[in-house]
C-alpha positions as CSV (number, residue, x, y, z in Angstrom):
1,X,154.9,149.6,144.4
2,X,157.7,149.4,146.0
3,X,159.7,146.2,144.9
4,X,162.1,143.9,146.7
5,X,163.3,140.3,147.4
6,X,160.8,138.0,149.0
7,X,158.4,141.2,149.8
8,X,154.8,141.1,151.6
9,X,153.1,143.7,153.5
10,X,152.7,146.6,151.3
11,X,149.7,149.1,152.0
12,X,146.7,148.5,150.1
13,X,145.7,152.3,148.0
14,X,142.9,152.6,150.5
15,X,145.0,153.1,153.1
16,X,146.5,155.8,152.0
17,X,143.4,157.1,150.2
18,X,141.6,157.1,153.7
19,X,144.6,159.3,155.2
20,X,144.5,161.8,152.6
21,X,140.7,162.1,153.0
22,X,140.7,162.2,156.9
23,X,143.7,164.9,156.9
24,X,142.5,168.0,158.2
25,X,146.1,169.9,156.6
26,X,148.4,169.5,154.0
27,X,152.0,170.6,153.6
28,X,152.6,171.5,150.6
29,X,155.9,172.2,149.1
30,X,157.0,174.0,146.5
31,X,160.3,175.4,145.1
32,X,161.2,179.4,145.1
33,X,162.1,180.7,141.4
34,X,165.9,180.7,143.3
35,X,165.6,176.4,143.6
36,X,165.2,177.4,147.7
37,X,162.4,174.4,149.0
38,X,158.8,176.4,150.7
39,X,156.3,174.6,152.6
40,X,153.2,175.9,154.0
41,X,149.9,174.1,155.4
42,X,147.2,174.5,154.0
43,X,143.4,173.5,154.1
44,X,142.0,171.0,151.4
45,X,140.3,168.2,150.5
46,X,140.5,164.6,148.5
47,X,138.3,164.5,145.8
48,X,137.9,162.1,143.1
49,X,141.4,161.1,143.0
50,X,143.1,164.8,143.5
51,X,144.3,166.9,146.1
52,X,142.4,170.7,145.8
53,X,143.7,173.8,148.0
54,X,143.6,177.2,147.7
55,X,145.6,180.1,148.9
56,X,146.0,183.8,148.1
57,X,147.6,184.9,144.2
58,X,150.0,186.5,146.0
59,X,151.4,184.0,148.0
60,X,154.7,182.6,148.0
61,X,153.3,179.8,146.9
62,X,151.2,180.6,143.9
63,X,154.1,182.3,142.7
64,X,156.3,179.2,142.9
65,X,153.8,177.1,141.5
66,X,153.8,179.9,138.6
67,X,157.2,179.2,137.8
68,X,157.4,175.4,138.6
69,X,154.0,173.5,138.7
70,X,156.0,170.3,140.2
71,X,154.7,169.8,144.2
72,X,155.4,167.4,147.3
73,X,152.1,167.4,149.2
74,X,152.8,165.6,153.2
75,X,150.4,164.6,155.5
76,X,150.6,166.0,159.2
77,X,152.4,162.7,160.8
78,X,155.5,161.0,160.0
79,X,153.7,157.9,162.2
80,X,151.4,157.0,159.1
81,X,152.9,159.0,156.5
82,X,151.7,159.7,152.6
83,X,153.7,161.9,150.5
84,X,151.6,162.9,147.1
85,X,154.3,164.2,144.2
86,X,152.7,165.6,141.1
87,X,151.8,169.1,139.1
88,X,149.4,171.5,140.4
89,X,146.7,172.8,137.9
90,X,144.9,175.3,138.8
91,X,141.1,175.5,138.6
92,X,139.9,178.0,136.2
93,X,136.0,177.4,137.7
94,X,136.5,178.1,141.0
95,X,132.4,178.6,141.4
96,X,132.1,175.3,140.0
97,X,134.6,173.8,142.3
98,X,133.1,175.5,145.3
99,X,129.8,173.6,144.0
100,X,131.1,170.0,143.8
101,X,133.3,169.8,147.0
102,X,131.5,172.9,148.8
103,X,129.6,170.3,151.3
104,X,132.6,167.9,152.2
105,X,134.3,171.2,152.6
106,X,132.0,172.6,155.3
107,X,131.5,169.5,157.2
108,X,135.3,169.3,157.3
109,X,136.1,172.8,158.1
110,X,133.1,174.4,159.1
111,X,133.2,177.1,156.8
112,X,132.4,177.1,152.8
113,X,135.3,176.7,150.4
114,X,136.8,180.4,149.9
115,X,136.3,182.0,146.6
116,X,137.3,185.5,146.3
117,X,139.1,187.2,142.9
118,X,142.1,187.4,145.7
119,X,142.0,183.5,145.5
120,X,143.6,180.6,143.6
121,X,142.5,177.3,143.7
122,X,144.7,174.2,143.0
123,X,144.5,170.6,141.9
124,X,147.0,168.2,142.2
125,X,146.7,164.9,140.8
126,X,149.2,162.1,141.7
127,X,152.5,161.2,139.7
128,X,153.4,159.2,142.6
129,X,152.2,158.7,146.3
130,X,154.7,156.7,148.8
131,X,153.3,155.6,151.8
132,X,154.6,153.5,155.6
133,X,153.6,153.4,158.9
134,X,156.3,153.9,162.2
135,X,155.7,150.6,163.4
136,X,156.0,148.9,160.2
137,X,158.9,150.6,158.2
138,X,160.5,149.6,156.6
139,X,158.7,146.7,155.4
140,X,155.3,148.0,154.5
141,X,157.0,150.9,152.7
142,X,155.0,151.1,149.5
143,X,155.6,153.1,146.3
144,X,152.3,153.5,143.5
145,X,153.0,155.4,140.3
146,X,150.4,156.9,138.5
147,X,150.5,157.5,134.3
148,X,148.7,159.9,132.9
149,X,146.0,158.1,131.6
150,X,145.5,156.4,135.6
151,X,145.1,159.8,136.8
152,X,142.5,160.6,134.1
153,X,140.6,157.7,135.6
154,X,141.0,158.4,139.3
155,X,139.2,162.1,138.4
């Protein structure tokens, strides 16, 4: 967390765990092969601990994750914001994924989670997550790092 003289009010991990399961989209940014930034919505959910999308192979950016797994995941509002840094992996069993998250995927979306040879699918786990609300900033600003061995746990 965040650290500072004489300082209360940080958010508790559940609020920002709730955000990033109620989200509906998720910027997610990436840098080109050139060091240019990219950031593209994208559909996904929060599950066990990790962010998981998908996009096309062929996207801009599957093929900046290709050459730089580091990512910057935002949430839609700046109001209650969460920002997720960490790598994304991708997910070699995309039929298994489809499997474990396909239900919270349809009730979200309405559709079942996409699985095509065309497809990708991505899981980021957090190396940090900073968090703050409007109202509140900037003394509930709140900073939680997460080692290795945390995100093993989280999922």
């Amino acid at each position: 967390m965040y650290h500072g003289k004489n300082r209360t009010g940080f958010l508790p991990w559940t609020h920002a765990e709730s955000r990033l399961v109620r989200s509906r989209s998720y910027w997610i940014c990436t840098s080109r092969p050139d060091g240019r930034p990219h950031a593209a919505p994208v559909w996904g959910l929060w599950h066990e601990g990790a962010l998981y999308f998908g996009t096309h192979r062929e996207s801009r950016k599957a093929k900046n994750i290709a050459a730089n797994r580091s990512v910057s995941v935002h949430l839609e509002s700046a109001d209650d914001l969460v920002i997720v840094e960490g790598e994304a992996e991708e997910v070699v069993d995309q039929q298994r994924l489809a499997k474990k998250v396909g239900a919270d995927y349809k009730k979200k979306y309405g559709m079942a989670w996409f699985v095509t040879p065309e497809t990708i699918a991505y899981r980021v786990r957090p190396r940090v997550v900073l968090a703050w609300t409007e109202k509140e900033f900037p003394k509930n600003s709140t900073r939680w790092q997460f080692t290795t061995e945390t995100q093993s746990r989280r999922g």
